[in-house]
Backbone bond lengths (Angstrom), bond angles and torsions (degrees), N, CA, C in turn:
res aa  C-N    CA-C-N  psi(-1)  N-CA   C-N-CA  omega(-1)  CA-C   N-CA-C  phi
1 X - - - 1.463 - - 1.523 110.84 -
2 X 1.251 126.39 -32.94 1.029 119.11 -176.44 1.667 98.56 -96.79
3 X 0.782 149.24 -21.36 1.294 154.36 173.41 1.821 105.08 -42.32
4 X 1.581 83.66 -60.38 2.085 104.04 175.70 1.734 98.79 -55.04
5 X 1.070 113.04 -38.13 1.792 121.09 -156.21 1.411 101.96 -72.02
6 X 1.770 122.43 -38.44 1.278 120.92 -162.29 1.768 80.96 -82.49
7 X 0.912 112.03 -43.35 1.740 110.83 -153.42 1.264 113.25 -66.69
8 X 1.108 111.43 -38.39 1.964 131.51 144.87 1.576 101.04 -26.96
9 X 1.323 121.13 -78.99 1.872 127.36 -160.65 1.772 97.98 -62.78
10 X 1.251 108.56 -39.93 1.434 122.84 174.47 1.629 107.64 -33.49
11 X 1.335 100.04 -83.73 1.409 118.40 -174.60 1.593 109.24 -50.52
12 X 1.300 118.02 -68.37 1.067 121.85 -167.10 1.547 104.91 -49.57
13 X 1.441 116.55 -67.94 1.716 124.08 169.02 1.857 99.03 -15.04
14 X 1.044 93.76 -93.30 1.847 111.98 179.22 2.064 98.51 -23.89
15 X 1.200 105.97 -46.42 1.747 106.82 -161.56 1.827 96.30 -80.78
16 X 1.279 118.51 -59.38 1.011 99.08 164.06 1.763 149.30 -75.85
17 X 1.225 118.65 -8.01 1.389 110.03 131.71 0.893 146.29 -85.19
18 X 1.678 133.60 4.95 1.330 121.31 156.25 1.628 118.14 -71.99
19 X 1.674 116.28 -43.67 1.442 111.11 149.31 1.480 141.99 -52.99
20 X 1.492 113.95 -9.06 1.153 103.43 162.15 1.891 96.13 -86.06
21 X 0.982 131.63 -58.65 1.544 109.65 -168.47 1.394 115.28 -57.25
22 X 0.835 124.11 -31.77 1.876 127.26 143.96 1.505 95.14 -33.49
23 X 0.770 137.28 -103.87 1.590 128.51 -167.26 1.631 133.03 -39.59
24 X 1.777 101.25 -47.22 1.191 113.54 129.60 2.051 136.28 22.13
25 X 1.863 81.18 -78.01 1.387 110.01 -164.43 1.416 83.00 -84.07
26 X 1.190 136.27 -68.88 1.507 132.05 -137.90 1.465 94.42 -68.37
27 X 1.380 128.55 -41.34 1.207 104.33 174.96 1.014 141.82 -86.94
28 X 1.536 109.49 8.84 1.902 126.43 161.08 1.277 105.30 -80.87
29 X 1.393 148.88 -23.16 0.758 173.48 147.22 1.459 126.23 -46.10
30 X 0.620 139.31 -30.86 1.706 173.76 -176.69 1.531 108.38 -116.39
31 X 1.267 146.53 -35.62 1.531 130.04 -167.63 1.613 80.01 -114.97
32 X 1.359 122.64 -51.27 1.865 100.41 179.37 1.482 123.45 -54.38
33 X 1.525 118.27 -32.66 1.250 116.87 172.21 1.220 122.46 -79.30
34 X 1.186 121.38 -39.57 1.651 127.07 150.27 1.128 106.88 -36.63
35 X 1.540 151.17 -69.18 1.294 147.20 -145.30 1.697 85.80 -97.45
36 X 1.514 165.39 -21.97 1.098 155.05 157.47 1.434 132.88 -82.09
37 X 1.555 113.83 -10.85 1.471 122.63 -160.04 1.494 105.98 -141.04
38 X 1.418 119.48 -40.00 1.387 115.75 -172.53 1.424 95.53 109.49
39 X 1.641 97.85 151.32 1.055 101.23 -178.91 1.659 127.46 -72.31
40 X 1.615 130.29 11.12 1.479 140.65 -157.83 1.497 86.80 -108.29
41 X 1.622 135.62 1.64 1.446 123.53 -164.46 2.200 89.37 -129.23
42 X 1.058 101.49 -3.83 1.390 89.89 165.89 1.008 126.63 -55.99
43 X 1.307 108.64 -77.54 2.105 113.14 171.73 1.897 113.33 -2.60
44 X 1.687 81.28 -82.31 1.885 94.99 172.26 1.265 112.86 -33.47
45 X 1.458 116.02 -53.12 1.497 106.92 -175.70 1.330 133.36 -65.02
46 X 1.448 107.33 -23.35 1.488 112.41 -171.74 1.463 115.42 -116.32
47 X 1.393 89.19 -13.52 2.101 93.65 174.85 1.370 126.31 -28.42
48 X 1.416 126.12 -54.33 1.708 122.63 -167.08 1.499 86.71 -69.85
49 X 1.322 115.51 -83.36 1.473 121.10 -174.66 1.444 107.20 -19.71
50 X 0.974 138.26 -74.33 1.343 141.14 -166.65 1.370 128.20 -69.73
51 X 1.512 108.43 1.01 1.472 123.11 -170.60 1.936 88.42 -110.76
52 X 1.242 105.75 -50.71 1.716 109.49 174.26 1.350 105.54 -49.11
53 X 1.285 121.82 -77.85 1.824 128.80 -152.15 1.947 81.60 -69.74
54 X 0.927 141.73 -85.10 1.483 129.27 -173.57 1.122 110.11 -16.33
55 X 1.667 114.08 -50.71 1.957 92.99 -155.96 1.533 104.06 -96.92
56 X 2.254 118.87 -7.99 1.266 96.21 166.43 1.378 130.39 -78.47
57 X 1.427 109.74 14.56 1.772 114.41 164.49 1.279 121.00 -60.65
58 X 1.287 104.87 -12.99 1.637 107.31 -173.67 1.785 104.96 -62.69
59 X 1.880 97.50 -35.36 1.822 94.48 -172.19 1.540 83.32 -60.67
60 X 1.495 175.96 -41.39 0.993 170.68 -115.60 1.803 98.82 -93.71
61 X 0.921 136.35 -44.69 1.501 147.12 178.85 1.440 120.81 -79.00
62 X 1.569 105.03 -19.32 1.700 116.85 174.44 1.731 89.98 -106.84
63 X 1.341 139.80 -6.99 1.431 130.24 173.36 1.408 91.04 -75.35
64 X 1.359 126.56 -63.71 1.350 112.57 -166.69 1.300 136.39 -87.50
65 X 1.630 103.72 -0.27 1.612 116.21 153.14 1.534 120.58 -54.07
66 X 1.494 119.78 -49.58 1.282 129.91 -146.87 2.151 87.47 -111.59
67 X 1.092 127.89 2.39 0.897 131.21 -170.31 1.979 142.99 63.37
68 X 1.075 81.54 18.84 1.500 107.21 172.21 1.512 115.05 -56.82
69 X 1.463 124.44 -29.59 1.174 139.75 168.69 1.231 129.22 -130.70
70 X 1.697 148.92 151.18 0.959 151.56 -169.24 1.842 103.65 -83.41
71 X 1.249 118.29 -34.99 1.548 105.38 -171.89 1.177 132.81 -69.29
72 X 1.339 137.69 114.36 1.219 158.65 -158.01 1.337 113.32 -27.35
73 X 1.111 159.02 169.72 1.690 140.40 160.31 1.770 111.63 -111.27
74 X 1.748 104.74 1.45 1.328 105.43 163.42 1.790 114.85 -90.37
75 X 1.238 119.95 -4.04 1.122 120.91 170.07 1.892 113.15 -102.84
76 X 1.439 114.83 -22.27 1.394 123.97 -179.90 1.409 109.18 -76.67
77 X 1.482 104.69 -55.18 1.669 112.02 -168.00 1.159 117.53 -66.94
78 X 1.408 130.94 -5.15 1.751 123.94 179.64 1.685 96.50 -121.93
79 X 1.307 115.86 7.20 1.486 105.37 174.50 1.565 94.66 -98.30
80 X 1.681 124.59 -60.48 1.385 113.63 163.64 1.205 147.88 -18.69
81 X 1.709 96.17 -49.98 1.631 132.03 177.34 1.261 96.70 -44.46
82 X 1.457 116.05 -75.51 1.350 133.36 -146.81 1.506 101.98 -56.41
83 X 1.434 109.73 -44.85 1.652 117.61 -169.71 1.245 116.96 -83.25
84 X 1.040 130.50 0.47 1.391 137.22 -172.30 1.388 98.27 -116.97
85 X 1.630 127.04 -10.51 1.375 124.26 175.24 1.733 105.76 -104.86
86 X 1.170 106.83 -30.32 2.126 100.30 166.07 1.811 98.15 -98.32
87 X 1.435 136.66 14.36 1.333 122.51 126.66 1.694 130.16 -71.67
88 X 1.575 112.11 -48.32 1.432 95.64 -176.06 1.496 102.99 -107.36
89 X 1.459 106.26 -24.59 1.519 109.88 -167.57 1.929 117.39 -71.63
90 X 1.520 104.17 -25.94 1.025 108.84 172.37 1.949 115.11 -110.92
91 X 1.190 105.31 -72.90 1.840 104.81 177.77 1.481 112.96 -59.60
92 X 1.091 133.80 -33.61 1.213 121.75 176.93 1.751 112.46 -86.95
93 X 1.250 121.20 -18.97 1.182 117.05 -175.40 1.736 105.40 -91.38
94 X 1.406 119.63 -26.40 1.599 109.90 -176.92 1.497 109.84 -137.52
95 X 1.304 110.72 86.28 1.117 109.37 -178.48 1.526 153.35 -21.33
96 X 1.573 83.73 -33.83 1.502 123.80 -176.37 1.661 101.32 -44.81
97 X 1.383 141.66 -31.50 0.928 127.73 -137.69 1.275 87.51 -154.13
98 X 1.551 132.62 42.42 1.470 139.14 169.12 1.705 86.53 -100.74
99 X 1.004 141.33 -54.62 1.572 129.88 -159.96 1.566 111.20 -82.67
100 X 1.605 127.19 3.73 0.931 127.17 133.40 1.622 142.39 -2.95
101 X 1.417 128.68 114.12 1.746 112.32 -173.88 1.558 86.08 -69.95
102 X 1.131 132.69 -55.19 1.821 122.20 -147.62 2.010 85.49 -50.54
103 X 1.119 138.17 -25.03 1.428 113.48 -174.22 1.517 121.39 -66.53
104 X 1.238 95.81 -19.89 1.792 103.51 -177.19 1.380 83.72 -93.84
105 X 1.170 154.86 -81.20 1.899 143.32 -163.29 1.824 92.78 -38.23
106 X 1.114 118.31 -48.60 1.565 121.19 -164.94 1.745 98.16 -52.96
107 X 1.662 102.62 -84.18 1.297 103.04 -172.12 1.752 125.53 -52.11
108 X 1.025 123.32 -11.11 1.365 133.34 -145.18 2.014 81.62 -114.51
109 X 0.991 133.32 -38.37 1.475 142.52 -176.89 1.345 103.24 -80.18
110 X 1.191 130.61 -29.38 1.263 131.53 -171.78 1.739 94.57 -105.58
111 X 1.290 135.30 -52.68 1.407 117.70 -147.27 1.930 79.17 -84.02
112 X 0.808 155.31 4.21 1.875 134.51 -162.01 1.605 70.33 -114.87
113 X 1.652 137.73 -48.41 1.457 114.47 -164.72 1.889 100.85 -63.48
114 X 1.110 121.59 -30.70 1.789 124.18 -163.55 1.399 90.11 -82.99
115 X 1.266 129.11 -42.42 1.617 110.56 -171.17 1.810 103.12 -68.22
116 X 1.049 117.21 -46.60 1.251 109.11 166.10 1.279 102.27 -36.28
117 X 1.413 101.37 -98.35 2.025 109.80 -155.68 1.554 113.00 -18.87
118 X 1.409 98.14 -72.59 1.677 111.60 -179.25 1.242 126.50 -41.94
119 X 1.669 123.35 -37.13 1.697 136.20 168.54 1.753 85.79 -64.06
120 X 1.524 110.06 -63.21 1.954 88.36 -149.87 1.928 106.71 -65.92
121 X 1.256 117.26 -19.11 1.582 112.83 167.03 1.290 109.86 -68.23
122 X 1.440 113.61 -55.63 1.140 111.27 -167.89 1.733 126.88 -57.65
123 X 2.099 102.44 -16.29 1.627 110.46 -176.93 1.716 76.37 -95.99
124 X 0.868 146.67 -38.50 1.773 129.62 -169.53 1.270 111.87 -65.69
125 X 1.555 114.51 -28.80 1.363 99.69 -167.89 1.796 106.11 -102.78
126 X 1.560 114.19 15.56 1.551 113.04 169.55 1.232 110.53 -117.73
127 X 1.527 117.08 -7.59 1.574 118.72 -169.40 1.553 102.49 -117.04
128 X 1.457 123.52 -34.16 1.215 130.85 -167.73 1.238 112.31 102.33
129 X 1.503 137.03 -20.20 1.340 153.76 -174.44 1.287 128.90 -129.15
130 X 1.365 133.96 160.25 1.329 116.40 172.04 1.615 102.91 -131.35
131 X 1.226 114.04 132.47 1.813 113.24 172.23 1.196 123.67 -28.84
132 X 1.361 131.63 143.46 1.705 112.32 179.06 1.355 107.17 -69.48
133 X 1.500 136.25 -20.40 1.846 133.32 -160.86 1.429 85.74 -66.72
134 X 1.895 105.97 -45.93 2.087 96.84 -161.96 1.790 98.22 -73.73
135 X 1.375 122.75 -46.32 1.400 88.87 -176.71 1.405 131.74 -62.59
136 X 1.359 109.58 -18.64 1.449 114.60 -175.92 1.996 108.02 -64.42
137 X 1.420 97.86 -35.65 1.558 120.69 171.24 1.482 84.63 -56.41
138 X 0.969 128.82 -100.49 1.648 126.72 -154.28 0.892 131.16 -46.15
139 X 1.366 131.02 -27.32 1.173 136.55 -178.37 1.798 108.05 -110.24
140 X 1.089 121.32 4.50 1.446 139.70 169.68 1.680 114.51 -93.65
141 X 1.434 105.69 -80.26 1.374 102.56 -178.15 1.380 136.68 -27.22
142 X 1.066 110.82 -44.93 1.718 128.75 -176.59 1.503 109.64 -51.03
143 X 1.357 107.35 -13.94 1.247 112.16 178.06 1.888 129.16 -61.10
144 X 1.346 89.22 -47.50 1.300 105.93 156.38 1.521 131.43 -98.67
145 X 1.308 115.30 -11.03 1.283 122.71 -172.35 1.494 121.89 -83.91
146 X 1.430 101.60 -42.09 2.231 131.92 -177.70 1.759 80.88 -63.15
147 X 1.164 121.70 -44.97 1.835 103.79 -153.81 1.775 83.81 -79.65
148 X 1.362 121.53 -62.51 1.496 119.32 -165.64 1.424 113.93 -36.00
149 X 1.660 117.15 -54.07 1.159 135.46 -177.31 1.864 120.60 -73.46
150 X 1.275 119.97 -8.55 1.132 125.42 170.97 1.455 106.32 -104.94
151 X 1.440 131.28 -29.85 1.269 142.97 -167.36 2.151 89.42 -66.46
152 X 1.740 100.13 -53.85 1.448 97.77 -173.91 1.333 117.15 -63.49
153 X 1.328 115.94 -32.66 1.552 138.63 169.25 1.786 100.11 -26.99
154 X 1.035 93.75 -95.23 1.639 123.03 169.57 1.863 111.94 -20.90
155 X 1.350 90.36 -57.99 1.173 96.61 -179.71 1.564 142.37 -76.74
156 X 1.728 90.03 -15.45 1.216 102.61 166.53 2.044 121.56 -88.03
157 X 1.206 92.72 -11.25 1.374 107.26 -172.16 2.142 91.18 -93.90
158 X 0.973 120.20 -31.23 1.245 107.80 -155.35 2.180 83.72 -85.76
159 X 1.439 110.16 -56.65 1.541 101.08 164.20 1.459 127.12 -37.67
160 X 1.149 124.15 -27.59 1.452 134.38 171.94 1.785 135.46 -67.24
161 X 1.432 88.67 -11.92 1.465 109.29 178.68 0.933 113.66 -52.04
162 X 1.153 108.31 -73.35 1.477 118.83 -151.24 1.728 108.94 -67.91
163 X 1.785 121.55 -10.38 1.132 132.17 171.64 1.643 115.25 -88.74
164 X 1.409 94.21 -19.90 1.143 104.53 175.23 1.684 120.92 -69.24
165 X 1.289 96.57 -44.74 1.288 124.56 -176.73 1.536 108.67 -68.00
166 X 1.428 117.54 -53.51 1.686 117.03 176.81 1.186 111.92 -52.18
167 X 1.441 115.69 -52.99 1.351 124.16 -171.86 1.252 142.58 -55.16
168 X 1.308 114.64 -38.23 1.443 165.57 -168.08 1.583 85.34 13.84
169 X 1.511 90.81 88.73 1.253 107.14 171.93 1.887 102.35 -116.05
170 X 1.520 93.06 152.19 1.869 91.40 176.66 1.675 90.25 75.72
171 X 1.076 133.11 6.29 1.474 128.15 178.16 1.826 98.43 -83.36
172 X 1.408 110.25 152.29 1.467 103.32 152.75 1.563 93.25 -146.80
173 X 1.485 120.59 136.82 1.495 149.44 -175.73 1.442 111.33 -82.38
174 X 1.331 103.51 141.89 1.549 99.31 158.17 1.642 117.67 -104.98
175 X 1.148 137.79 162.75 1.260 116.52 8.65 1.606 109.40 -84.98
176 X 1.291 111.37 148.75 1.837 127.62 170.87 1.498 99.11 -132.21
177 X 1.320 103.70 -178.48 1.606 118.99 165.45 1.830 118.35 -86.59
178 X 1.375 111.67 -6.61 1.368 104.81 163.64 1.269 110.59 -103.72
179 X 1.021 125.92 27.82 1.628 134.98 177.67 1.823 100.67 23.79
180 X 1.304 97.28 72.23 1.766 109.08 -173.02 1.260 96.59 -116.13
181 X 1.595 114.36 -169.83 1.537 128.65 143.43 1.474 99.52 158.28
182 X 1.903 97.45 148.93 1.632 103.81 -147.13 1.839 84.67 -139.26
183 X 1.461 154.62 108.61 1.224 121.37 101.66 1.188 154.33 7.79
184 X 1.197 127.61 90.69 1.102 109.48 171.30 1.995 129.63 -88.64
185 X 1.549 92.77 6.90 1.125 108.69 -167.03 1.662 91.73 -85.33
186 X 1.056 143.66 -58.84 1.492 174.17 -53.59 1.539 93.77 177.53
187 X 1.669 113.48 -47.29 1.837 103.41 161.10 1.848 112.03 -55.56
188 X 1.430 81.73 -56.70 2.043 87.39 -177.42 1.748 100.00 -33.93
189 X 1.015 93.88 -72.14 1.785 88.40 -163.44 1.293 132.15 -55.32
190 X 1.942 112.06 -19.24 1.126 118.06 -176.68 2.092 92.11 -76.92
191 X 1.005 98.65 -32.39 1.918 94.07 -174.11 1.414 104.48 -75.11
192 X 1.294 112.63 -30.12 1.957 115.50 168.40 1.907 90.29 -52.99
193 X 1.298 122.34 -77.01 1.120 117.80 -179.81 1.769 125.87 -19.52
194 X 1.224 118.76 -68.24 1.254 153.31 146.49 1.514 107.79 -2.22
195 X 1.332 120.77 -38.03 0.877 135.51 -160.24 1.148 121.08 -97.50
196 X 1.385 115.39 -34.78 2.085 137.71 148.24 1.262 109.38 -9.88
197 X 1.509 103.07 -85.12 1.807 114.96 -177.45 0.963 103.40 -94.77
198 X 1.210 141.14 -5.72 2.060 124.37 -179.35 1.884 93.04 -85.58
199 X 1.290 120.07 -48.40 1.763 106.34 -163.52 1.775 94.52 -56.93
200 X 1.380 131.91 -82.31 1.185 139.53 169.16 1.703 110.72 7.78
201 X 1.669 94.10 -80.78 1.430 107.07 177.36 1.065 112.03 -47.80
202 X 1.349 139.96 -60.76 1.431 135.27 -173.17 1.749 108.03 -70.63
203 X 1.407 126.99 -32.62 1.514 114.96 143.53 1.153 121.58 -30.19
204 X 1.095 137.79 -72.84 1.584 139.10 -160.67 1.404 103.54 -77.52
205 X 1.425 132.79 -39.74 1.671 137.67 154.20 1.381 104.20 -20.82
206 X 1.418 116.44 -67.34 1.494 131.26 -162.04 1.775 94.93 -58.42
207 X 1.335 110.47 -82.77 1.395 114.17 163.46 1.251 134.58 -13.51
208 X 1.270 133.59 -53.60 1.708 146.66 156.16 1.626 96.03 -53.89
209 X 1.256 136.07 -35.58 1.479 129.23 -157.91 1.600 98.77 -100.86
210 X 1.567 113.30 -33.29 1.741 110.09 164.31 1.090 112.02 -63.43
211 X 1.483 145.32 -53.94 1.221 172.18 -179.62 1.869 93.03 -35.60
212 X 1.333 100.00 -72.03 1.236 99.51 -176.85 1.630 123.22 -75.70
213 X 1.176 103.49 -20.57 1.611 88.93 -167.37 2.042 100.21 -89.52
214 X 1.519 113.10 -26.09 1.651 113.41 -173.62 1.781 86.31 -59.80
215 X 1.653 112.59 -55.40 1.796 104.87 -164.85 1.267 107.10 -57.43
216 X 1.032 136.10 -25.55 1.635 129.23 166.66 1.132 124.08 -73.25
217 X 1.106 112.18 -14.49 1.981 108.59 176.76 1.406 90.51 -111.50
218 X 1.258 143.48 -38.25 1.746 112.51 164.17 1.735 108.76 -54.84
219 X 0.944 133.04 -20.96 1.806 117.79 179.56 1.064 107.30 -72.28
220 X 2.041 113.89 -31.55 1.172 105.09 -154.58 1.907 103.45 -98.20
Protein backbone atom coordinates (compact mmCIF):
# COMPACT_ATOMS: atom_id res chain seq x y z
CA UNK A 1 0.00 0.00 0.00
CA UNK A 2 2.45 2.30 0.52
CA UNK A 3 4.52 1.22 -2.29
CA UNK A 4 1.12 2.34 -4.62
CA UNK A 5 1.10 5.65 -2.25
CA UNK A 6 4.76 6.76 -3.04
CA UNK A 7 4.16 5.94 -6.77
CA UNK A 8 0.90 7.94 -6.63
CA UNK A 9 3.05 11.39 -5.22
CA UNK A 10 5.63 10.19 -7.85
CA UNK A 11 3.50 10.47 -10.80
CA UNK A 12 1.40 13.12 -9.96
CA UNK A 13 4.66 15.41 -8.73
CA UNK A 14 6.28 14.52 -12.30
CA UNK A 15 2.46 15.30 -14.04
CA UNK A 16 2.07 18.35 -12.43
CA UNK A 17 5.26 19.98 -13.09
CA UNK A 18 5.78 19.20 -16.42
CA UNK A 19 2.34 21.07 -17.06
CA UNK A 20 3.14 23.77 -15.16
CA UNK A 21 6.32 24.46 -17.43
CA UNK A 22 3.96 23.81 -20.25
CA UNK A 23 2.21 26.78 -19.07
CA UNK A 24 5.25 28.29 -18.04
CA UNK A 25 6.19 28.65 -21.78
CA UNK A 26 2.91 29.97 -23.10
CA UNK A 27 3.11 32.71 -20.97
CA UNK A 28 6.75 33.74 -21.84
CA UNK A 29 5.65 33.42 -24.96
CA UNK A 30 2.64 35.40 -25.01
CA UNK A 31 3.78 38.61 -22.81
CA UNK A 32 7.28 38.71 -24.92
CA UNK A 33 5.41 38.59 -28.10
CA UNK A 34 2.80 40.82 -26.95
CA UNK A 35 5.33 43.40 -25.75
CA UNK A 36 7.50 42.80 -29.35
CA UNK A 37 4.88 41.97 -32.06
CA UNK A 38 1.44 43.10 -31.08
CA UNK A 39 -1.07 41.49 -29.96
CA UNK A 40 -2.29 39.69 -33.79
CA UNK A 41 1.25 37.56 -33.46
CA UNK A 42 0.32 35.91 -30.14
CA UNK A 43 -1.72 32.94 -31.32
CA UNK A 44 1.49 31.91 -33.58
CA UNK A 45 3.52 32.24 -30.69
CA UNK A 46 1.94 30.18 -28.23
CA UNK A 47 -0.04 27.61 -30.33
CA UNK A 48 1.98 24.15 -29.83
CA UNK A 49 2.51 24.96 -26.18
CA UNK A 50 -0.92 25.76 -25.56
CA UNK A 51 -2.56 23.09 -27.59
CA UNK A 52 -0.15 20.39 -25.47
CA UNK A 53 -0.57 21.66 -21.69
CA UNK A 54 -4.56 22.25 -22.56
CA UNK A 55 -5.24 18.94 -24.00
CA UNK A 56 -2.92 17.03 -21.27
CA UNK A 57 -5.72 18.06 -18.76
CA UNK A 58 -7.72 15.54 -20.14
CA UNK A 59 -5.34 12.89 -17.87
CA UNK A 60 -7.07 15.29 -15.15
CA UNK A 61 -10.67 13.52 -15.67
CA UNK A 62 -9.11 9.87 -15.70
CA UNK A 63 -7.15 11.15 -12.20
CA UNK A 64 -10.40 11.53 -10.71
CA UNK A 65 -12.21 8.66 -12.28
CA UNK A 66 -9.76 6.01 -11.11
CA UNK A 67 -9.13 8.00 -7.91
CA UNK A 68 -5.84 9.47 -8.07
CA UNK A 69 -7.40 12.74 -6.99
CA UNK A 70 -10.11 14.06 -4.75
CA UNK A 71 -11.81 16.62 -7.32
CA UNK A 72 -15.10 15.83 -8.41
CA UNK A 73 -15.40 15.21 -12.32
CA UNK A 74 -18.70 17.29 -12.26
CA UNK A 75 -16.72 20.31 -11.49
CA UNK A 76 -13.43 19.15 -13.76
CA UNK A 77 -15.23 17.89 -16.86
CA UNK A 78 -17.10 21.12 -18.04
CA UNK A 79 -14.19 23.37 -17.02
CA UNK A 80 -11.77 21.14 -19.33
CA UNK A 81 -14.61 20.68 -21.80
CA UNK A 82 -15.04 24.18 -22.35
CA UNK A 83 -11.19 24.84 -22.95
CA UNK A 84 -10.31 22.28 -25.06
CA UNK A 85 -13.39 23.36 -27.27
CA UNK A 86 -12.18 27.42 -27.71
CA UNK A 87 -8.58 25.55 -28.02
CA UNK A 88 -9.26 23.24 -30.97
CA UNK A 89 -12.90 23.80 -31.54
CA UNK A 90 -12.59 27.42 -31.98
CA UNK A 91 -8.66 28.94 -32.58
CA UNK A 92 -7.37 26.12 -34.13
CA UNK A 93 -10.29 25.34 -36.27
CA UNK A 94 -10.93 29.11 -37.81
CA UNK A 95 -8.26 31.02 -38.13
CA UNK A 96 -10.02 34.06 -38.66
CA UNK A 97 -9.99 34.92 -35.11
CA UNK A 98 -6.32 33.86 -33.94
CA UNK A 99 -5.11 37.68 -34.31
CA UNK A 100 -7.81 38.66 -32.11
CA UNK A 101 -6.88 40.92 -28.67
CA UNK A 102 -9.37 38.56 -26.46
CA UNK A 103 -6.44 35.79 -27.42
CA UNK A 104 -3.79 37.52 -25.47
CA UNK A 105 -6.57 38.32 -22.30
CA UNK A 106 -7.52 34.48 -23.10
CA UNK A 107 -4.11 32.88 -22.96
CA UNK A 108 -2.47 35.13 -20.45
CA UNK A 109 -5.81 34.47 -17.89
CA UNK A 110 -5.51 31.00 -18.21
CA UNK A 111 -1.62 30.26 -18.29
CA UNK A 112 -0.87 32.73 -14.71
CA UNK A 113 -4.26 30.68 -13.33
CA UNK A 114 -2.25 26.99 -14.47
CA UNK A 115 1.10 28.18 -13.26
CA UNK A 116 -0.46 28.67 -10.06
CA UNK A 117 -2.56 25.42 -9.78
CA UNK A 118 0.17 23.09 -11.10
CA UNK A 119 3.25 24.73 -8.77
CA UNK A 120 0.78 24.53 -5.57
CA UNK A 121 -0.07 20.54 -6.46
CA UNK A 122 2.88 20.01 -7.75
CA UNK A 123 4.82 21.54 -4.07
CA UNK A 124 1.88 19.38 -2.13
CA UNK A 125 2.37 16.48 -3.83
CA UNK A 126 6.53 16.38 -3.19
CA UNK A 127 6.53 18.04 0.19
CA UNK A 128 3.17 16.95 1.61
CA UNK A 129 2.22 20.69 2.10
CA UNK A 130 1.88 23.76 0.35
CA UNK A 131 3.19 27.36 1.73
CA UNK A 132 0.42 29.59 2.86
CA UNK A 133 1.64 32.69 0.03
CA UNK A 134 0.87 29.60 -2.78
CA UNK A 135 -2.38 28.63 -1.26
CA UNK A 136 -3.51 32.00 -0.69
CA UNK A 137 -2.33 32.34 -4.64
CA UNK A 138 -4.68 29.55 -5.53
CA UNK A 139 -7.44 29.91 -4.00
CA UNK A 140 -7.31 33.87 -4.37
CA UNK A 141 -6.45 34.63 -7.87
CA UNK A 142 -9.39 33.25 -9.68
CA UNK A 143 -10.98 36.05 -8.46
CA UNK A 144 -10.02 38.19 -11.06
CA UNK A 145 -8.74 35.80 -13.45
CA UNK A 146 -12.24 33.06 -14.00
CA UNK A 147 -14.18 36.49 -15.03
CA UNK A 148 -11.12 37.78 -17.46
CA UNK A 149 -10.67 34.31 -18.85
CA UNK A 150 -14.33 33.36 -19.38
CA UNK A 151 -15.25 36.95 -20.53
CA UNK A 152 -12.39 36.01 -23.52
CA UNK A 153 -13.90 32.53 -23.68
CA UNK A 154 -17.23 33.92 -24.70
CA UNK A 155 -15.88 36.29 -26.68
CA UNK A 156 -13.91 34.47 -28.75
CA UNK A 157 -16.65 32.02 -29.55
CA UNK A 158 -19.29 34.76 -30.04
CA UNK A 159 -16.49 36.54 -32.80
CA UNK A 160 -16.29 33.17 -34.38
CA UNK A 161 -19.71 32.96 -35.70
CA UNK A 162 -19.99 34.41 -38.33
CA UNK A 163 -16.76 32.17 -39.64
CA UNK A 164 -18.34 29.59 -38.35
CA UNK A 165 -21.30 30.12 -40.17
CA UNK A 166 -19.57 30.86 -43.79
CA UNK A 167 -17.63 27.99 -43.52
CA UNK A 168 -19.79 25.40 -42.39
CA UNK A 169 -17.20 23.48 -41.42
CA UNK A 170 -17.75 20.38 -38.79
CA UNK A 171 -21.26 20.58 -40.55
CA UNK A 172 -22.71 17.22 -41.82
CA UNK A 173 -26.02 17.59 -44.28
CA UNK A 174 -28.78 15.61 -44.95
CA UNK A 175 -29.73 13.76 -47.01
CA UNK A 176 -27.02 10.75 -45.91
CA UNK A 177 -27.64 7.16 -45.05
CA UNK A 178 -27.80 7.86 -41.28
CA UNK A 179 -30.57 10.15 -41.83
CA UNK A 180 -28.55 12.61 -39.32
CA UNK A 181 -27.43 16.24 -39.45
CA UNK A 182 -25.32 18.36 -37.05
CA UNK A 183 -24.50 22.30 -37.16
CA UNK A 184 -21.85 23.32 -36.12
CA UNK A 185 -22.87 26.81 -36.16
CA UNK A 186 -26.04 26.09 -33.87
CA UNK A 187 -23.48 23.80 -31.53
CA UNK A 188 -21.43 27.20 -30.98
CA UNK A 189 -24.38 28.92 -29.66
CA UNK A 190 -25.98 26.21 -27.74
CA UNK A 191 -22.31 26.18 -25.63
CA UNK A 192 -22.52 30.24 -25.79
CA UNK A 193 -25.79 29.31 -23.98
CA UNK A 194 -24.08 26.88 -21.62
CA UNK A 195 -22.30 29.41 -20.42
CA UNK A 196 -25.33 31.54 -18.55
CA UNK A 197 -25.53 29.16 -15.53
CA UNK A 198 -22.27 27.08 -15.86
CA UNK A 199 -19.72 30.49 -15.47
CA UNK A 200 -21.86 31.68 -12.25
CA UNK A 201 -22.09 28.14 -10.95
CA UNK A 202 -18.57 27.39 -11.21
CA UNK A 203 -18.03 31.07 -9.57
CA UNK A 204 -19.64 30.26 -6.44
CA UNK A 205 -17.93 26.46 -6.68
CA UNK A 206 -14.61 28.33 -6.59
CA UNK A 207 -15.89 30.47 -3.65
CA UNK A 208 -17.25 27.54 -1.32
CA UNK A 209 -13.67 25.88 -2.14
CA UNK A 210 -11.76 29.42 -1.08
CA UNK A 211 -14.01 29.68 1.81
CA UNK A 212 -13.06 26.38 2.84
CA UNK A 213 -9.67 25.73 2.17
CA UNK A 214 -8.19 29.69 3.73
CA UNK A 215 -10.57 28.45 7.17
CA UNK A 216 -8.57 25.38 7.30
CA UNK A 217 -5.17 26.67 7.11
CA UNK A 218 -5.97 29.45 9.73
CA UNK A 219 -6.92 26.36 12.29
CA UNK A 220 -4.15 24.72 11.04
Amino acid sequence: MAFFSLLRRLYLTIYNWAIFFGWAQVLYFAVSTLKESGHQQVYRAVERPLQLAQTAAVLEIFHGLVGLVRSPITATLPQIGSRLYVTWGILWSFPEVQTHVLVSSLVISWSITEIIRYSFFGVKEMLGFAPPWLLWLRYSTFLLLYPTGISSEVGLIYVSLPYIKESAKYCFRMPNKWNFSFDYFYAALLVLAFYVPGSPHMYQYMLGQRKRALSKSKRE
